[in-house]
Biotite code that builds the C-alpha atoms (Angstrom):
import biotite.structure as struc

atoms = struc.array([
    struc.Atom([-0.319, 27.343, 38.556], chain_id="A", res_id=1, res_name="UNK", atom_name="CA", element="C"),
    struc.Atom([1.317, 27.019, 42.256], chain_id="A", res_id=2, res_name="UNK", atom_name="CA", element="C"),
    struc.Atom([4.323, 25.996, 41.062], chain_id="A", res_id=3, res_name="UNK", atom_name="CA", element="C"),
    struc.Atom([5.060, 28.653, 38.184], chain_id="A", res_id=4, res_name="UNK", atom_name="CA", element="C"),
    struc.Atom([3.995, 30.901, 41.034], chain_id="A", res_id=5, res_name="UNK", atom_name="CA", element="C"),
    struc.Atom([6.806, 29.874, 43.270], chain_id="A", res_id=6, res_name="UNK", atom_name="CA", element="C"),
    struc.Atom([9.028, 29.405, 40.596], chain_id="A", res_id=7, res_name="UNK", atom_name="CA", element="C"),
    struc.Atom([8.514, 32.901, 39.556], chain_id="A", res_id=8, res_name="UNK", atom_name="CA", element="C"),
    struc.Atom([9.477, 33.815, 43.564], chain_id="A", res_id=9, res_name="UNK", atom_name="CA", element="C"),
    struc.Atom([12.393, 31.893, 43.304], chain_id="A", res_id=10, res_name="UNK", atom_name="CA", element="C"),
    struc.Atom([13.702, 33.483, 40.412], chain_id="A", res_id=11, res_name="UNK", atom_name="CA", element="C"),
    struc.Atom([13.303, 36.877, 42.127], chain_id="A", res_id=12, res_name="UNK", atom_name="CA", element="C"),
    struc.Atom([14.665, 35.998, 45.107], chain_id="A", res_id=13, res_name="UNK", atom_name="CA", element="C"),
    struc.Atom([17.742, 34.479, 43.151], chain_id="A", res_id=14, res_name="UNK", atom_name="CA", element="C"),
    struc.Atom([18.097, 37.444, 41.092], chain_id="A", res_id=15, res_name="UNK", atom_name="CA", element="C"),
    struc.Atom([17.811, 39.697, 44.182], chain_id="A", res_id=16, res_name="UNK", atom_name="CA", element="C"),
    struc.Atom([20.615, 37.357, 46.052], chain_id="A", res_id=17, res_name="UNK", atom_name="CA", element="C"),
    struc.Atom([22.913, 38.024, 42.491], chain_id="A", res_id=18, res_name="UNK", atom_name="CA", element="C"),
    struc.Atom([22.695, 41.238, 42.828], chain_id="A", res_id=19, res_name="UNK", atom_name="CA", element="C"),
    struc.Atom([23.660, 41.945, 46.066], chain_id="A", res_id=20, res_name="UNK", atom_name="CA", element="C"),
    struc.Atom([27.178, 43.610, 45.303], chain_id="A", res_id=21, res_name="UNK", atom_name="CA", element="C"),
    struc.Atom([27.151, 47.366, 43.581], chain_id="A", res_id=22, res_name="UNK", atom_name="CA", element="C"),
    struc.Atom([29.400, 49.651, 41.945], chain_id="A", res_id=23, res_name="UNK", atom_name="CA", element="C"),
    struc.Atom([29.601, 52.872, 43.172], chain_id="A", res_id=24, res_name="UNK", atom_name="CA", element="C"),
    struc.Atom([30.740, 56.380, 40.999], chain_id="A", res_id=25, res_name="UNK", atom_name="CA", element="C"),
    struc.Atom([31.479, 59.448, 42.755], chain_id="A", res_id=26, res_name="UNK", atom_name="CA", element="C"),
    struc.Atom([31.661, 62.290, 40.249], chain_id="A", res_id=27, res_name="UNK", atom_name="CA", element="C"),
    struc.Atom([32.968, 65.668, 41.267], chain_id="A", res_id=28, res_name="UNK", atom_name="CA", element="C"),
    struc.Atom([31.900, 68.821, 39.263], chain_id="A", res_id=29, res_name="UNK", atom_name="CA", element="C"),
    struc.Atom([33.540, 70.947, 37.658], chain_id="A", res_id=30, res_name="UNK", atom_name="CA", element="C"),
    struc.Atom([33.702, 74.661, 39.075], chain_id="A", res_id=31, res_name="UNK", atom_name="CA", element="C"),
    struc.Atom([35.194, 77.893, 38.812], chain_id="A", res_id=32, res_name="UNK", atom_name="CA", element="C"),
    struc.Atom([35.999, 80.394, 41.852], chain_id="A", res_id=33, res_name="UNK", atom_name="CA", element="C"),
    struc.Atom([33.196, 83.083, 42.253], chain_id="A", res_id=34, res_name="UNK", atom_name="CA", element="C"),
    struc.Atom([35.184, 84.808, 45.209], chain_id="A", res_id=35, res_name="UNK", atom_name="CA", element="C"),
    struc.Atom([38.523, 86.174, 44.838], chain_id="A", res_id=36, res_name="UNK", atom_name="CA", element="C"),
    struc.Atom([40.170, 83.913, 47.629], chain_id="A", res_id=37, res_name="UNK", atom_name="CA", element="C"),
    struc.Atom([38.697, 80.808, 45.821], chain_id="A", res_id=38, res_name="UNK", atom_name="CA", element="C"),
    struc.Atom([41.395, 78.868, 43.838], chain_id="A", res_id=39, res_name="UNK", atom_name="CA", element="C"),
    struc.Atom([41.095, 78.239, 40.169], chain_id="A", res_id=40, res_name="UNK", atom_name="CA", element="C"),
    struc.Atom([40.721, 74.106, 39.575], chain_id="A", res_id=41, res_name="UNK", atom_name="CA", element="C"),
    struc.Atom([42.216, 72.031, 36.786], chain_id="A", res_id=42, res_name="UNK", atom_name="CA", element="C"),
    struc.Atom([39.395, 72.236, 33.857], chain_id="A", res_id=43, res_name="UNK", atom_name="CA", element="C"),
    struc.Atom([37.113, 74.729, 35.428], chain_id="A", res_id=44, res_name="UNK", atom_name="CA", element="C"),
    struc.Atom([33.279, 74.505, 35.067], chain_id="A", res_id=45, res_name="UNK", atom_name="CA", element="C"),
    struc.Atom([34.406, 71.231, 32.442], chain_id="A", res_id=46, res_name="UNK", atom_name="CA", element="C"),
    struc.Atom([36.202, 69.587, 34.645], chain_id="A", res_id=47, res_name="UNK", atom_name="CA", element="C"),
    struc.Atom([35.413, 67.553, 37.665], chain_id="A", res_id=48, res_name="UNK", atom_name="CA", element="C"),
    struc.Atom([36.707, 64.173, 38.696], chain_id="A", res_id=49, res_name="UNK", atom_name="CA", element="C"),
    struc.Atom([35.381, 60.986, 38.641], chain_id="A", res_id=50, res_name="UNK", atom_name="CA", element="C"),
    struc.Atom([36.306, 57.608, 40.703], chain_id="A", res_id=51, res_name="UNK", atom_name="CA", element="C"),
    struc.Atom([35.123, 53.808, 41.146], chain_id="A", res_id=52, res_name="UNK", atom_name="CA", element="C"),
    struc.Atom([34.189, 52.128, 44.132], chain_id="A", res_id=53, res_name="UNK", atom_name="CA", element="C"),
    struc.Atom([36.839, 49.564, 45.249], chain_id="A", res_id=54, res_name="UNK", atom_name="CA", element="C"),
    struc.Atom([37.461, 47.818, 48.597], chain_id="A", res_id=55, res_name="UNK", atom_name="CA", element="C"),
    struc.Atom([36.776, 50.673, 51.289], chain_id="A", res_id=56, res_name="UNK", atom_name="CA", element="C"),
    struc.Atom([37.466, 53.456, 48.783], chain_id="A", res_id=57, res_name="UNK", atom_name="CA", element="C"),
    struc.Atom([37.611, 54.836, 45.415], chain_id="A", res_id=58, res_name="UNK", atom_name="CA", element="C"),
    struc.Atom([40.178, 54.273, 42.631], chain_id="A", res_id=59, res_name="UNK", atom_name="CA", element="C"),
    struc.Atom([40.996, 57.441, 40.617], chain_id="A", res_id=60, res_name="UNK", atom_name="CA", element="C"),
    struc.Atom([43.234, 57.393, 37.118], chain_id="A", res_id=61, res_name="UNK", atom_name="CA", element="C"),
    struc.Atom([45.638, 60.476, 37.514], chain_id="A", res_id=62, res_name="UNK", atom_name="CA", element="C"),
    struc.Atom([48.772, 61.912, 36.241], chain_id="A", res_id=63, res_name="UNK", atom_name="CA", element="C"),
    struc.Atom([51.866, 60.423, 37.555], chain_id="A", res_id=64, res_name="UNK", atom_name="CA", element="C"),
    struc.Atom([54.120, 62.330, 35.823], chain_id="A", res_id=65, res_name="UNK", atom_name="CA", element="C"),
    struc.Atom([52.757, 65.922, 34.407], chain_id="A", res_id=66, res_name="UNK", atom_name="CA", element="C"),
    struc.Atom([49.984, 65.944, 31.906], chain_id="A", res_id=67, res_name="UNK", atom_name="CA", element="C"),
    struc.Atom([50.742, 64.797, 28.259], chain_id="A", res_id=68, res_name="UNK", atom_name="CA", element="C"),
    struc.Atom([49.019, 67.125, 25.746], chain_id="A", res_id=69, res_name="UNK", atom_name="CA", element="C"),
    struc.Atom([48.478, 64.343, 22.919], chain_id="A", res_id=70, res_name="UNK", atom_name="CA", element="C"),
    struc.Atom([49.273, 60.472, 23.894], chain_id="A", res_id=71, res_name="UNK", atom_name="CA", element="C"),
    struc.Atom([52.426, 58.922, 23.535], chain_id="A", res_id=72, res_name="UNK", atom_name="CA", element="C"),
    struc.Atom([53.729, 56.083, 24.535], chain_id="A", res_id=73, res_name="UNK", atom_name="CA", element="C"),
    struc.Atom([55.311, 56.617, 28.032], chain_id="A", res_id=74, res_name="UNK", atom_name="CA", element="C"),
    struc.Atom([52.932, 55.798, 30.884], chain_id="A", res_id=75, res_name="UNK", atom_name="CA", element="C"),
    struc.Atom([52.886, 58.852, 32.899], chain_id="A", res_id=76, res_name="UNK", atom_name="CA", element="C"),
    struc.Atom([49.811, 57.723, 34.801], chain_id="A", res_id=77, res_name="UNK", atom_name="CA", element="C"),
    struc.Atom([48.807, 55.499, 37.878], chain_id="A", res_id=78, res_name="UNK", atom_name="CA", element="C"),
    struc.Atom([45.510, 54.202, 39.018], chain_id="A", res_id=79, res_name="UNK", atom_name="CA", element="C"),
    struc.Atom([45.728, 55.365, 42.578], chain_id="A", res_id=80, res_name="UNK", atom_name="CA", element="C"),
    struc.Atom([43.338, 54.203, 45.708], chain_id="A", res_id=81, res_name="UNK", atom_name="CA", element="C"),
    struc.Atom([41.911, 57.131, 47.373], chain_id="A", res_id=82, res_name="UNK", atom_name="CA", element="C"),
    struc.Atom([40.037, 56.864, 51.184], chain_id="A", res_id=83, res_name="UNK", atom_name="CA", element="C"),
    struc.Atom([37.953, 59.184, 53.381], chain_id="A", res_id=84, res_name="UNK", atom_name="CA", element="C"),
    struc.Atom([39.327, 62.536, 53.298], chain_id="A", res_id=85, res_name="UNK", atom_name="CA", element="C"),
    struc.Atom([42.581, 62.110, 51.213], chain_id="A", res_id=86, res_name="UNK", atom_name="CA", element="C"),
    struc.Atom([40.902, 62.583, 47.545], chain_id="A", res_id=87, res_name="UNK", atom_name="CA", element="C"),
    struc.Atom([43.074, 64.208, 44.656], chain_id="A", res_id=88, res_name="UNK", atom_name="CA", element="C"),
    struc.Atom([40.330, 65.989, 44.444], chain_id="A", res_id=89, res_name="UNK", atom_name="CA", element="C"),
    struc.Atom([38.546, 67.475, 47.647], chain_id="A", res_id=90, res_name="UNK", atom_name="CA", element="C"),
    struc.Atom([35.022, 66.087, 48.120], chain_id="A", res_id=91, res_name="UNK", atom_name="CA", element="C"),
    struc.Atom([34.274, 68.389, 52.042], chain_id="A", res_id=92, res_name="UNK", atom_name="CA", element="C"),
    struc.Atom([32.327, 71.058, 50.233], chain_id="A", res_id=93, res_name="UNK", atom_name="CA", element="C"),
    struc.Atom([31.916, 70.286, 46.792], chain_id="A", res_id=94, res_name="UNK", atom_name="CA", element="C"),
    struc.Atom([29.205, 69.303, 44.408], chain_id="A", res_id=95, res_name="UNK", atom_name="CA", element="C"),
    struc.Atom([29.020, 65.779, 44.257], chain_id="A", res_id=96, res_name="UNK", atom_name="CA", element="C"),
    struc.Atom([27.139, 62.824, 42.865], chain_id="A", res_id=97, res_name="UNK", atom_name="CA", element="C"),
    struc.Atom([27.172, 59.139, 43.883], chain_id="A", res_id=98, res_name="UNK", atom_name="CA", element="C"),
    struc.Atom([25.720, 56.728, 41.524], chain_id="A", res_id=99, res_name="UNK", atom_name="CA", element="C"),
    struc.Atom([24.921, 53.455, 42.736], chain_id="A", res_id=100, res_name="UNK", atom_name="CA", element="C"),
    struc.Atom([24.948, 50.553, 39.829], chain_id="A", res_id=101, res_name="UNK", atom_name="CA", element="C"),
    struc.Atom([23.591, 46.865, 41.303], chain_id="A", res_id=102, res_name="UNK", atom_name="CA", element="C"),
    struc.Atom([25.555, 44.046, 39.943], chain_id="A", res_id=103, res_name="UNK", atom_name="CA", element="C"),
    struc.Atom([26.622, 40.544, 40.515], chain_id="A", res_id=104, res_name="UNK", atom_name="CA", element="C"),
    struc.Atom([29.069, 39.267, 42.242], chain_id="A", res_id=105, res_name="UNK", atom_name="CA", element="C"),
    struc.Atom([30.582, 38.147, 39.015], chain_id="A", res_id=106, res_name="UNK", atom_name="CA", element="C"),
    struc.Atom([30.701, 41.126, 37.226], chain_id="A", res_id=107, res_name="UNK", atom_name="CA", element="C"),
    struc.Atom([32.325, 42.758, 40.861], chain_id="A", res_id=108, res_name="UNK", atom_name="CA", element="C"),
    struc.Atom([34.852, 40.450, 41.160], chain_id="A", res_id=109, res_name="UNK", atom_name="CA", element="C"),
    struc.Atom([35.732, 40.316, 37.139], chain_id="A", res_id=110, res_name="UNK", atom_name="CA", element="C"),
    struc.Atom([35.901, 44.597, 38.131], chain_id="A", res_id=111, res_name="UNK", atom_name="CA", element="C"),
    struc.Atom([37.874, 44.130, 41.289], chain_id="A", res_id=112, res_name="UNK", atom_name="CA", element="C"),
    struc.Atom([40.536, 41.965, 39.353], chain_id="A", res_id=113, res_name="UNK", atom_name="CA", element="C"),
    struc.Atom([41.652, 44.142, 36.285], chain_id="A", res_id=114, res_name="UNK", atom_name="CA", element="C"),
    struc.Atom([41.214, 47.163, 39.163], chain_id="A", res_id=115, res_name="UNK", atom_name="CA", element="C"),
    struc.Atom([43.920, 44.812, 40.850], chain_id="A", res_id=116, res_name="UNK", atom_name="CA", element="C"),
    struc.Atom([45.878, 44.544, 37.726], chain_id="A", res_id=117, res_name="UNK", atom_name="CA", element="C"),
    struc.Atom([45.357, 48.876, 36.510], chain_id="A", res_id=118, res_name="UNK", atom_name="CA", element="C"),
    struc.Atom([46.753, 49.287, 40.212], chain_id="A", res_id=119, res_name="UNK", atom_name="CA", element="C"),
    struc.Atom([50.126, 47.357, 39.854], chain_id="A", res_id=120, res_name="UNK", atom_name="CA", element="C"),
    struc.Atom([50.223, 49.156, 36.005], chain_id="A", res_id=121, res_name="UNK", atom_name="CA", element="C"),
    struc.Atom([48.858, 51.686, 34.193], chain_id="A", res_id=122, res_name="UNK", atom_name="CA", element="C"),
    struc.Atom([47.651, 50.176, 30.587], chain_id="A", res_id=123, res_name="UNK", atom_name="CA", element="C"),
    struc.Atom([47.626, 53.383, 29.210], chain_id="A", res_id=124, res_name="UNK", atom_name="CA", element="C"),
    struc.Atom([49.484, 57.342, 29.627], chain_id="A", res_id=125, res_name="UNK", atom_name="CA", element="C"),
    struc.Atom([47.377, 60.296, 31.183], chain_id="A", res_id=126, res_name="UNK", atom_name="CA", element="C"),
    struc.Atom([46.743, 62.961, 28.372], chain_id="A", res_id=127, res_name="UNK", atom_name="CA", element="C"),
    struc.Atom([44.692, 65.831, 27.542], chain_id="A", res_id=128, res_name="UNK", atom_name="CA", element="C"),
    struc.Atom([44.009, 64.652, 23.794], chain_id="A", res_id=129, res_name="UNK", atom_name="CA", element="C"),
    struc.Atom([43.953, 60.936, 25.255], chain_id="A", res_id=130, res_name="UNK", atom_name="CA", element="C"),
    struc.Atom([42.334, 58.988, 28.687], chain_id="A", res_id=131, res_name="UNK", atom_name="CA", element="C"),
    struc.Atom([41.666, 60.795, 31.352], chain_id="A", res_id=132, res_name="UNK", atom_name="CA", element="C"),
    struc.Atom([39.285, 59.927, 34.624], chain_id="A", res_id=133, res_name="UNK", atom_name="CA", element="C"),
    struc.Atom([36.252, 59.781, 32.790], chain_id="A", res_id=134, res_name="UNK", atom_name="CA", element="C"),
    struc.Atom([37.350, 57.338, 29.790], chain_id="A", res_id=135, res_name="UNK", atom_name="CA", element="C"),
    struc.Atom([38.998, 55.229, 32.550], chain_id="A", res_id=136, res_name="UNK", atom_name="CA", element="C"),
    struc.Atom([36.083, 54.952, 34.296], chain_id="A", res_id=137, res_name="UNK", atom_name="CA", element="C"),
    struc.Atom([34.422, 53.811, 31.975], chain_id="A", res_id=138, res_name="UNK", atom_name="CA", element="C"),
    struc.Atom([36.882, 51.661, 30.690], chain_id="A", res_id=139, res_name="UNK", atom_name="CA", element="C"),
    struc.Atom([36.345, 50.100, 34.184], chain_id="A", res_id=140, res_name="UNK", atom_name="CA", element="C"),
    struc.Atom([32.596, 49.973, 33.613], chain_id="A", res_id=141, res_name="UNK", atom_name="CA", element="C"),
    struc.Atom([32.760, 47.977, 30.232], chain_id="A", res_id=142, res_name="UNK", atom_name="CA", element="C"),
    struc.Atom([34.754, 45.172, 32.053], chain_id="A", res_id=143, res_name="UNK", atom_name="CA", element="C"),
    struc.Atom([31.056, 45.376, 34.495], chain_id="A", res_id=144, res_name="UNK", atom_name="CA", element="C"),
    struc.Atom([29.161, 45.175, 31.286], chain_id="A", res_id=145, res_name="UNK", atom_name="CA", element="C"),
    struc.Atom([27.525, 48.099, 32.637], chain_id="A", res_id=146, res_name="UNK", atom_name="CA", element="C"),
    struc.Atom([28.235, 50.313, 29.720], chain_id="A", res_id=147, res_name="UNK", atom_name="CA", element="C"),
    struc.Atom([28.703, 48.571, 25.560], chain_id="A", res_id=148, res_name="UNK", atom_name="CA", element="C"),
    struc.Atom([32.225, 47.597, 24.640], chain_id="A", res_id=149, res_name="UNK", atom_name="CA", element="C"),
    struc.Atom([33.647, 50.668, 22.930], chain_id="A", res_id=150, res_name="UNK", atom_name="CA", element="C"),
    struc.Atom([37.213, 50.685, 20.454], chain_id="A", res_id=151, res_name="UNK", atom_name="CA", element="C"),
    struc.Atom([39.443, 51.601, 23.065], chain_id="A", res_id=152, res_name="UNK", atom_name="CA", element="C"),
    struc.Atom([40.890, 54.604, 20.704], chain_id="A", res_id=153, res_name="UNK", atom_name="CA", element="C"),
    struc.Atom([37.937, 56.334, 20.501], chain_id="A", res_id=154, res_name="UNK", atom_name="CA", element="C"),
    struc.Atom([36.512, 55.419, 24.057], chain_id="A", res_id=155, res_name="UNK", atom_name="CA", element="C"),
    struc.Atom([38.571, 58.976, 25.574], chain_id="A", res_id=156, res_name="UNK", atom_name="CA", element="C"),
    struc.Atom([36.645, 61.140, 22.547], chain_id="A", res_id=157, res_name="UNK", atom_name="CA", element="C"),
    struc.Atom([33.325, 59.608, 23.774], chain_id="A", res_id=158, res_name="UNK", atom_name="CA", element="C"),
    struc.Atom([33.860, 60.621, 27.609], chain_id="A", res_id=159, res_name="UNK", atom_name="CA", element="C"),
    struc.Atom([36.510, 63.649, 27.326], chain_id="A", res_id=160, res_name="UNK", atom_name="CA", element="C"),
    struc.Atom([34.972, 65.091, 30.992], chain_id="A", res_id=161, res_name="UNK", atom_name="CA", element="C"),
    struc.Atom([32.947, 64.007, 33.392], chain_id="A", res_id=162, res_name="UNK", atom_name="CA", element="C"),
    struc.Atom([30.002, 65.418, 32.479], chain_id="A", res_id=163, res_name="UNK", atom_name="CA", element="C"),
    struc.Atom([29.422, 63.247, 29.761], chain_id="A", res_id=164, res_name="UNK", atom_name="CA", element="C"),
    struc.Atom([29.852, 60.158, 31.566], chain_id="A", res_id=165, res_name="UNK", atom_name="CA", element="C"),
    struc.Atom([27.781, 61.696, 34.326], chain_id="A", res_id=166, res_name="UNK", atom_name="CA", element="C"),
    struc.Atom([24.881, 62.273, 32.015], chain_id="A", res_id=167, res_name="UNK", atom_name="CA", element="C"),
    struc.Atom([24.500, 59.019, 30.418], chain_id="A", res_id=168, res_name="UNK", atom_name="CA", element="C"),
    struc.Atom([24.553, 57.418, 33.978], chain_id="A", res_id=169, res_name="UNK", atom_name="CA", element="C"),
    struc.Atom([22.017, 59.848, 35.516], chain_id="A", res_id=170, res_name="UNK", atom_name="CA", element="C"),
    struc.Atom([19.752, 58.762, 32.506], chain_id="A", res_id=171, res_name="UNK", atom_name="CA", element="C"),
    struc.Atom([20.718, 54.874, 32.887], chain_id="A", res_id=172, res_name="UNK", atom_name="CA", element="C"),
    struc.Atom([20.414, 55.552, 37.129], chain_id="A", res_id=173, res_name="UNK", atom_name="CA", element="C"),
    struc.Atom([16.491, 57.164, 36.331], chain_id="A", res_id=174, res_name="UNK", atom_name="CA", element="C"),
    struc.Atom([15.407, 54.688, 33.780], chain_id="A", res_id=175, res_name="UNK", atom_name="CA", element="C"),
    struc.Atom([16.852, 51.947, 36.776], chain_id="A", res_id=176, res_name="UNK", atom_name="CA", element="C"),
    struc.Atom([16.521, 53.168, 39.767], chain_id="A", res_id=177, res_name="UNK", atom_name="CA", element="C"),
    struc.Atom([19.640, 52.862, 40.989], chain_id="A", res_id=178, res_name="UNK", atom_name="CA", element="C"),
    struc.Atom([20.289, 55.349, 43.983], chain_id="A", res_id=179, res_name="UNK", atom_name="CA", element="C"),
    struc.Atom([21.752, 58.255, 43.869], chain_id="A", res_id=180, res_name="UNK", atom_name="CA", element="C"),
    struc.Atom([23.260, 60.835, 46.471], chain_id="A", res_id=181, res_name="UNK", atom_name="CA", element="C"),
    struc.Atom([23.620, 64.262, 45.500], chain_id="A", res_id=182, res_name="UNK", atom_name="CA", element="C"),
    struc.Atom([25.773, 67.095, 47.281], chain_id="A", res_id=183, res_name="UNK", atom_name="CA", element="C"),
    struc.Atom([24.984, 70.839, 45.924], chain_id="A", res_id=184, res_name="UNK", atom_name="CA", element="C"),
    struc.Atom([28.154, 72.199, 47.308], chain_id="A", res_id=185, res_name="UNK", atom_name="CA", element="C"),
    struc.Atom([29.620, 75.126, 48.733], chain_id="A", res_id=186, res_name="UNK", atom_name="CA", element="C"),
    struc.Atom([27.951, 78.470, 47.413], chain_id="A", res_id=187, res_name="UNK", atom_name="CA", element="C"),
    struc.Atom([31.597, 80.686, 46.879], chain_id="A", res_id=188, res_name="UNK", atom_name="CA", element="C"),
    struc.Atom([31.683, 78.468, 43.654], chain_id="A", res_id=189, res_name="UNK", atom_name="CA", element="C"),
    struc.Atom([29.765, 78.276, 40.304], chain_id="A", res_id=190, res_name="UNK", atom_name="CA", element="C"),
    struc.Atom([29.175, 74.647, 39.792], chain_id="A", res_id=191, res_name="UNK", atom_name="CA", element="C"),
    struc.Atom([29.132, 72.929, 36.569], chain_id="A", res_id=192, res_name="UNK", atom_name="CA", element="C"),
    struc.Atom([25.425, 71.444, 36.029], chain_id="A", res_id=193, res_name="UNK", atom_name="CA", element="C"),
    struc.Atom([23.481, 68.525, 34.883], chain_id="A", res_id=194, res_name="UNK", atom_name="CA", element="C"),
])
């Protein structure tokens, strides 16, 4: 009885030790100007941005080379490493959400080394009708296991915005626990919502 009951503590506190290392999302919303000096932003209320933790910053999948309406087969994209205040997209007064997803140091590192390879070349071409931030995010987030293995072809269709990434993971953060910090952002703005 004593010793399933510090066998049971040592498989906690194993567990715990595993799962020291995270994987952070920071999703911008979407918006639309309500004041006249406001600037209009690519996508409006359904679009947003979304990057992964990596080293001391994010990694973002952009355009490279103007947006391709349907995907061909010239990478005009680049996974790009964004820090502090230098974001393609400006986090200072927008709505924002940072998911925090536990993991092991496994999955991390098995994350940090196809980030590695995305940043020396882009598998795949920005476009419209193709990936965009959200499907590569959670292209990154299959190679975690965090989300199921999805056909690659159909993965952009399944996450064409934000928001529907953003949903599934507020749902898998709840059910978790996994912390989450939420900015409500400036008020000049109408923000996309949950």
């Amino acid at each position: 009885m004593i010793k399933g009951f510090f066998l049971a503590v040592i498989l906690c506190l194993s567990s715990k030790i595993l799962a020291q290392d995270s994987i952070k999302l920071l999703f911008v919303y979407g918006s639309r100007p309500i004041e006249k000096h406001e600037d209009a932003w690519f996508g409006g209320i359904h679009g947003g941005h979304v990057s992964v933790s990596y080293l001391e910053g994010y990694v973002s999948f952009v355009p490279n080379d103007g947006v391709q309406i349907f995907r061909k087969n010239t990478i005009n994209s680049k996974f790009t490493i964004e820090y502090g205040d230098q974001f393609v997209f400006d986090t200072s007064d927008s709505r924002y959400l940072i998911i925090s997803i536990p993991t092991d140091s496994a999955n991390r590192s098995q994350l940090d080394s196809v980030i590695r390879r995305y940043l020396n070349k882009s598998p795949y071409p920005y476009a419209f009708f193709g990936m965009r931030c959200a499907s590569a995010a959670a292209d990154l987030l299959q190679v975690s296991s965090i989300l199921p293995a999805t056909n690659a072809s159909s993965l952009w269709r399944q996450y064409f915005y934000p928001r529907k990434l953003r949903r599934q993971l507020i749902k898998l953060a709840r059910q978790n626990a996994w912390p989450m910090i939420y900015r409500s952002g400036r008020t000049s703005r109408r923000w996309e919502s949950d």
